[in-house]
C-alpha positions as CSV (number, residue, x, y, z in Angstrom):
1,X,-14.2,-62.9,-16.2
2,X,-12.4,-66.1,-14.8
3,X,-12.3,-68.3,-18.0
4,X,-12.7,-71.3,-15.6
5,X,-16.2,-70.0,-13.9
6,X,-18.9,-72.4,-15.5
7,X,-22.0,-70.6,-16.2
8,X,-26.1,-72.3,-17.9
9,X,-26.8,-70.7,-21.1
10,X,-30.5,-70.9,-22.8
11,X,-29.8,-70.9,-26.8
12,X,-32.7,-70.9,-28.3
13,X,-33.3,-71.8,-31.6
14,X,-30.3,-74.3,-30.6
15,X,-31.1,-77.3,-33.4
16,X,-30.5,-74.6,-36.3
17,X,-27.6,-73.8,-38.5
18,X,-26.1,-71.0,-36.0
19,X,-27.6,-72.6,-32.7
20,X,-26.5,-75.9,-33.1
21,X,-22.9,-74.4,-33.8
22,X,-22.9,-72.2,-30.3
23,X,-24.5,-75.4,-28.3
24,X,-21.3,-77.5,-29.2
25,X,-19.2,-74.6,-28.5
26,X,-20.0,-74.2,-24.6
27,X,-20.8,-77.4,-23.8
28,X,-16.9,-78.5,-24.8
29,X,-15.9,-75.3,-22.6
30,X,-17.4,-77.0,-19.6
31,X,-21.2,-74.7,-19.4
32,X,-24.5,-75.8,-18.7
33,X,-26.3,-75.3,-21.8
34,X,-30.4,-75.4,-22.2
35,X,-31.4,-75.4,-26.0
36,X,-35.0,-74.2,-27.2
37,X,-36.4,-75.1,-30.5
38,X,-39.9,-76.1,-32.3
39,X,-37.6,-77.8,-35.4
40,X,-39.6,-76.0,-37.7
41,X,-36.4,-74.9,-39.2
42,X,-33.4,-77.1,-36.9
43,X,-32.8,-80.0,-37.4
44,X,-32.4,-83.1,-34.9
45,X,-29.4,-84.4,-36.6
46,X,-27.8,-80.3,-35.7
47,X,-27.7,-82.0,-31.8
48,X,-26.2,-85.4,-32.6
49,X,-22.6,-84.3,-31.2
50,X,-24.4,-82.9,-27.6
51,X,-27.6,-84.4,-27.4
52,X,-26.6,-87.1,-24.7
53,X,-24.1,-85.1,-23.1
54,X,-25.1,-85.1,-19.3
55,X,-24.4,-81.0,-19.0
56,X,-27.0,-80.7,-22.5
57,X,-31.2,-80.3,-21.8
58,X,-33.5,-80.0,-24.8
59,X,-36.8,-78.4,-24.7
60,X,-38.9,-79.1,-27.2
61,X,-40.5,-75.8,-27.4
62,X,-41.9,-72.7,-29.1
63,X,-40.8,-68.9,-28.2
64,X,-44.6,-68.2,-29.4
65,X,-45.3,-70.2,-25.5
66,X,-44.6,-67.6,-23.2
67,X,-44.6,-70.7,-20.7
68,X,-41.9,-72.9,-23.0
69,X,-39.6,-69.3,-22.4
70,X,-40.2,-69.2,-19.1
71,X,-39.2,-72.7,-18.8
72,X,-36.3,-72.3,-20.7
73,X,-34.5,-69.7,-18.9
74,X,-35.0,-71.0,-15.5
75,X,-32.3,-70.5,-13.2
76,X,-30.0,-69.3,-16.3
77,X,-26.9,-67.0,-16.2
78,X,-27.1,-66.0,-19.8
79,X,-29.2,-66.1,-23.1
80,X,-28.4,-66.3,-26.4
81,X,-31.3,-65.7,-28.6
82,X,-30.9,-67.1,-32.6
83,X,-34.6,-68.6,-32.6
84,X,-36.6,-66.5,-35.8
85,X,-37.7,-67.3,-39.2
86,X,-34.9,-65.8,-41.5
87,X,-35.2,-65.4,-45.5
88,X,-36.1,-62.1,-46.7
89,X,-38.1,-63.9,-49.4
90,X,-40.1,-66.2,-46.7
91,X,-41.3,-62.9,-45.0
92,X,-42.8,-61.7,-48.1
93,X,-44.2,-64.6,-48.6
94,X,-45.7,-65.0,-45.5
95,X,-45.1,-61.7,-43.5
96,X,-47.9,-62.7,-40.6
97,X,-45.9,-66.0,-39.6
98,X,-42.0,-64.2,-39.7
99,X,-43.5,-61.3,-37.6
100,X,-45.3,-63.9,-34.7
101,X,-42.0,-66.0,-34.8
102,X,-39.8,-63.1,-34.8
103,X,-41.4,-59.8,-32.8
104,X,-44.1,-62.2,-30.6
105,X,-41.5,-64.5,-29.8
106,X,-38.7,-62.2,-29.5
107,X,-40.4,-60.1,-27.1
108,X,-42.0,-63.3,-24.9
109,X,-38.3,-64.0,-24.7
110,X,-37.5,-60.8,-23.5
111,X,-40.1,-61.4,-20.8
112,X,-39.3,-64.8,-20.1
113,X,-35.6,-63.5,-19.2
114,X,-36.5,-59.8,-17.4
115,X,-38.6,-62.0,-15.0
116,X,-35.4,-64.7,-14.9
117,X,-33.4,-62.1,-13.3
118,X,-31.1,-63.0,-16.5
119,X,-27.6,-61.8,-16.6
120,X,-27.3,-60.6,-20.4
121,X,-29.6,-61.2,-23.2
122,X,-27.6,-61.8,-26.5
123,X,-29.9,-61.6,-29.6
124,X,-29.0,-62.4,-33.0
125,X,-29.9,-59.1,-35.1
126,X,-29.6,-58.8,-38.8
127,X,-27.6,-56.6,-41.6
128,X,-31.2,-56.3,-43.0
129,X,-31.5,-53.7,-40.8
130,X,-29.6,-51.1,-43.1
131,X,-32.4,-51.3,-45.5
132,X,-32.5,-48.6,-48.3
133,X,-29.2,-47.3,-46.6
134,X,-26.4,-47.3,-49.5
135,X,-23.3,-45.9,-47.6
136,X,-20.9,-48.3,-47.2
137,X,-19.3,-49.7,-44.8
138,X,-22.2,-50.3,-43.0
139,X,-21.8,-48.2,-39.5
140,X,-24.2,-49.5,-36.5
141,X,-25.8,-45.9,-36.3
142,X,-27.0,-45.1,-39.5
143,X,-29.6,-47.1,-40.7
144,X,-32.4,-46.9,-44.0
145,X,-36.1,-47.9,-44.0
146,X,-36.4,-51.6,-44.4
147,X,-36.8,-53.1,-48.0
148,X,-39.0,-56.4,-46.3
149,X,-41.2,-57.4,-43.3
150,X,-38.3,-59.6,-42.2
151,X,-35.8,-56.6,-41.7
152,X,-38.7,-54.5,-40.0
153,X,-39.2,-57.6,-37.6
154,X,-35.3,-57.7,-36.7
155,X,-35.6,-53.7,-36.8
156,X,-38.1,-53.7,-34.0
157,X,-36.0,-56.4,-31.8
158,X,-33.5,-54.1,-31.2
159,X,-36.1,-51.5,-30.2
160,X,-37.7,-54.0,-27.8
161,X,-34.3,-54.9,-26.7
162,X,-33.7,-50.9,-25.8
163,X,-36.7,-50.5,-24.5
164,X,-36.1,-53.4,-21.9
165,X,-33.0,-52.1,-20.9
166,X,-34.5,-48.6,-20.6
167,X,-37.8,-50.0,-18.9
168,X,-36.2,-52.6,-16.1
169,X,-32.5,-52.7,-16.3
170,X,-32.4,-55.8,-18.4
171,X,-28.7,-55.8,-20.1
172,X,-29.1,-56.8,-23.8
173,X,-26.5,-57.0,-26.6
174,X,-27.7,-57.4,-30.8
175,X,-25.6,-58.9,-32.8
176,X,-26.5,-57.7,-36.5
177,X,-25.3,-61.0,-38.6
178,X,-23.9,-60.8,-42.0
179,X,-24.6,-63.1,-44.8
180,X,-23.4,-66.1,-42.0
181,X,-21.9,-69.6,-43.5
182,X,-20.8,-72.7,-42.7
183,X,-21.0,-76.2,-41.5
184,X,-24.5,-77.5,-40.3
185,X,-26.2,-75.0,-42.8
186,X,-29.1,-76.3,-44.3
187,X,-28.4,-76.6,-48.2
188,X,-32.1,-77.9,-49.0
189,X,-35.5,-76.4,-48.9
190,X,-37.3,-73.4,-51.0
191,X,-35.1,-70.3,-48.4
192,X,-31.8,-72.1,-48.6
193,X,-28.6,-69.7,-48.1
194,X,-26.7,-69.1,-51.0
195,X,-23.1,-70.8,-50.2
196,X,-25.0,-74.4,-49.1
197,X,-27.5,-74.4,-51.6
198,X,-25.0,-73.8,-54.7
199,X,-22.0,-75.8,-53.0
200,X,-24.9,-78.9,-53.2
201,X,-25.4,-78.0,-56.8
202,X,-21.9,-78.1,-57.7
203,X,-21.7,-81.2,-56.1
204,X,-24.4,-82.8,-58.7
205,X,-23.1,-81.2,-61.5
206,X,-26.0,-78.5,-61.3
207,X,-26.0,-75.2,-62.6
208,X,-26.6,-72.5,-59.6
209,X,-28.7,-70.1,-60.6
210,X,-27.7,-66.2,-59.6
211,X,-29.9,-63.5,-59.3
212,X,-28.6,-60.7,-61.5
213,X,-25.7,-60.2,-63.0
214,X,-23.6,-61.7,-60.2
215,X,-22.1,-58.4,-59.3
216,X,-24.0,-58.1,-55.8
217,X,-21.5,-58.1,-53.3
218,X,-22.5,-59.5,-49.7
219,X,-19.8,-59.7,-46.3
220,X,-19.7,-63.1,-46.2
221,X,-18.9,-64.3,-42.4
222,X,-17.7,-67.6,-41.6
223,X,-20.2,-69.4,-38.6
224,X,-16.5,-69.8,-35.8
225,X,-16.5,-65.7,-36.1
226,X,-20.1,-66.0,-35.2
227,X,-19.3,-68.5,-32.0
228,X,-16.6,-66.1,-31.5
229,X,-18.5,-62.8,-30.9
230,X,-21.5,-64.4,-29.3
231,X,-19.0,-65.5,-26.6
232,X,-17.3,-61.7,-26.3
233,X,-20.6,-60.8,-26.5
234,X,-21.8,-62.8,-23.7
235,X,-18.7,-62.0,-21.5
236,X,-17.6,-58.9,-21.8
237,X,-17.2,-56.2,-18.6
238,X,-16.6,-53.6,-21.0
239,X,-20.3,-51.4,-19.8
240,X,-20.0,-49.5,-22.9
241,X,-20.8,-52.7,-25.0
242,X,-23.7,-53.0,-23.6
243,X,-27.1,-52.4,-24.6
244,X,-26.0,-51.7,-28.0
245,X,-25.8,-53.6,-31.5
246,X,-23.0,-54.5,-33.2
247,X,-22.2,-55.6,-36.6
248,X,-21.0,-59.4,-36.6
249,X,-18.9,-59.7,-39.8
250,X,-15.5,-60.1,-41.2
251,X,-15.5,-57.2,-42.9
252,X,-14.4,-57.6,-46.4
253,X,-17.3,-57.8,-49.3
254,X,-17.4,-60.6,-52.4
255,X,-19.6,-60.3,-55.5
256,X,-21.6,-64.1,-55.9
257,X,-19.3,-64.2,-58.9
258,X,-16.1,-64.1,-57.1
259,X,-17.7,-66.5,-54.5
260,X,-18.5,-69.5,-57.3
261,X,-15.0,-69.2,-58.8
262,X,-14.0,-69.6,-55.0
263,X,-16.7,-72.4,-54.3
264,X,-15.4,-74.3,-57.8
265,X,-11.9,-73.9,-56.6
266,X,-12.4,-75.6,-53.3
267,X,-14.5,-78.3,-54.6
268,X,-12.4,-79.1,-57.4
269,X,-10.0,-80.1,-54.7
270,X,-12.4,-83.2,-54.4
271,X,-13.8,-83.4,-58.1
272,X,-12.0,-81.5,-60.5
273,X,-14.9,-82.0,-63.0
274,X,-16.6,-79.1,-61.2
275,X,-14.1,-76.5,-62.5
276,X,-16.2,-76.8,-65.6
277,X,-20.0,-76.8,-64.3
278,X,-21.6,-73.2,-65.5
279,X,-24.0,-70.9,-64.1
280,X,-27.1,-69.5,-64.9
281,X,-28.2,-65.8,-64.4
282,X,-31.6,-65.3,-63.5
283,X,-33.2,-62.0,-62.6
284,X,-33.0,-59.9,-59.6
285,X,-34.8,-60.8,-56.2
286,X,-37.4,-58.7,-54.4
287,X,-36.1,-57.2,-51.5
288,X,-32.3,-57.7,-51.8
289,X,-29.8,-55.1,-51.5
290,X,-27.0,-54.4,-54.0
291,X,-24.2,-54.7,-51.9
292,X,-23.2,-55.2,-48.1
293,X,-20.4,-54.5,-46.0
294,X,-19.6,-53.8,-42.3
295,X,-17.8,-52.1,-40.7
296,X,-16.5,-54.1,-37.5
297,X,-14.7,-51.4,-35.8
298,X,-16.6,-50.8,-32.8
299,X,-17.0,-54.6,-32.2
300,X,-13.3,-55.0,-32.4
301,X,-13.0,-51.6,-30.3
302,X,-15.3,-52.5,-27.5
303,X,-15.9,-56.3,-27.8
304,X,-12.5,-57.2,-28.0
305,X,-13.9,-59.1,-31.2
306,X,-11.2,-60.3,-34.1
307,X,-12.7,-62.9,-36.8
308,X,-10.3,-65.4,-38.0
309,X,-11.6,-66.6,-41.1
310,X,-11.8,-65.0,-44.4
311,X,-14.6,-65.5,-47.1
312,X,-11.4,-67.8,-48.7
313,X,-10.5,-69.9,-45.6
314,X,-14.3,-70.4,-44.3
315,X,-15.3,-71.5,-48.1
316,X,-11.9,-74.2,-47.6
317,X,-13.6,-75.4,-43.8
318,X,-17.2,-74.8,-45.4
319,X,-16.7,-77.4,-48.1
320,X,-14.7,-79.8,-46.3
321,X,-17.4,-80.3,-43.9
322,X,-20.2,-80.9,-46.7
323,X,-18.5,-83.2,-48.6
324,X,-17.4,-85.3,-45.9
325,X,-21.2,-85.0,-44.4
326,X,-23.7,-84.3,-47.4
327,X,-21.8,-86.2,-50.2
């Protein structure tokens, strides 16, 4: 596809941590981008950098509203769908709420777009999916039974997703994110991420807490090898990458221990006091898996998809950009 052939893209869920990052992304390359959200997890400040560019629309807007999707992908080439409510541990909490935001939503979207005449629907999937599964790496075709109602709601997207392929031709590609990171990720609230929420806490002088004994090991994926596939994603003329799921991940695993003594290490760079700050071990969570990896073969065969940026190098960029932001 002609990189110079300028195309409007509805992101929804655009003032969030992985939004916000993909609306900056094709708005400098020149596209038309419409951005969805309800800000009941974005943030207005995620839009500061695009928010009065003249090829940028906000719609203030839920994917609950079949009427806000519709409105939203009106005349669009593409979508790129990141709007849910993640956080295993909110879904337990509150399964009813996570399953309206993220099956009844998904699937008005899914509407909103078949009826749009839509190019390509993109949808951000999750490594939640593999459940109870223990083989590692993770491979896209063989999956467990899900361990919360948040990974049975991003379970039955990609069956929706099928199903509208299937059903009216609708071209549709998952993207099954792991453990994402980086700058514009939300270090506050009760369902903060891990790297955000303890880089915050080191920034204090706080103890992180971890759950366990530390040795859970997660594929850590820096947020530009998320921009990155999303736009292979998006573009690719390969037909057998579509209407699949792939795994978006760097591929390499990191126990939370390993990932302090590289949080500590970056910071220090800015306050060597940290070096010293301890952590605490608390007990394990409900609902989390021991370990996660991917495998990111078929994405690299297929999508043409190769990440840039270590756990190491996306911790350096990670940091950088909260202390120069959040200090």
């Amino acid at each position: 596809m002609s990189a110079s052939k300028f195309f409007k893209i509805t992101i929804t869920g655009g003032a969030g941590f992985i939004g916000s990052n993909l609306c900056e992304h094709f708005i400098a390359k020149g596209h038309q981008v419409v951005c969805l959200d309800n800000f009941a997890t974005g943030h207005r400040h995620n839009l500061t950098a695009v928010i009065n560019h003249p090829n940028f629309t906000l719609i203030e807007g839920d994917i609950r509203n079949l009427d806000d999707c519709r409105k939203a992908v009106q005349s669009a080439d593409y979508v790129l769908h990141q709007a849910a409510l993640g956080s295993v541990p909110r879904s337990i909490n509150d399964p009813i709420t996570s399953n309206e935001v993220n099956v009844s939503g998904f699937l008005n979207m899914l509407v909103a777009a078949r009826d749009a005449q839509i190019k390509r629907f993109v949808y951000a999937a999750s490594s939640s999916t593999y459940g109870d599964s223990e083989a590692l790496p993770k491979v896209e075709h063989i999956i467990g039974k899900p361990l919360s109602p948040y990974a049975i709601t991003k379970y039955v997207n990609e069956l929706y997703a099928d199903i509208f392929h299937k059903a009216y031709g609708l071209e549709t590609i998952g993207l099954r994110y792991f453990n994402v990171f980086g700058r514009k990720q939300d270090p506050n609230g009760a369902y903060a991420a891990v790297i955000p929420k303890f880089v915050m806490q080191f920034m204090k002088h706080e103890s992180p807490i971890i759950n366990g004994d530390g040795n859970y090991s997660r594929d850590f994926t820096y947020i530009d090898n998320i921009v990155q596939i999303n736009e292979c994603a998006m573009l690719t003329q390969n037909p057998q990458a579509l209407n699949t799921v792939f795994n978006a991940a760097y591929g390499d695993r990191t126990t939370l221990n390993d990932l302090v003594q590289h949080l500590k290490s970056a910071l220090s760079e800015f306050d060597p006091s940290i070096a010293q700050v301890q952590v605490i071990h608390g007990p394990n969570r409900a609902g989390d898996i021991p370990h996660s990896l991917a495998s990111i073969e078929k994405a690299s065969t297929l999508l043409d998809y190769k990440p840039q940026f270590s756990l190491k190098d996306g911790v350096k960029e990670a940091v950088n950009w909260y202390w120069h932001n959040l200090k």
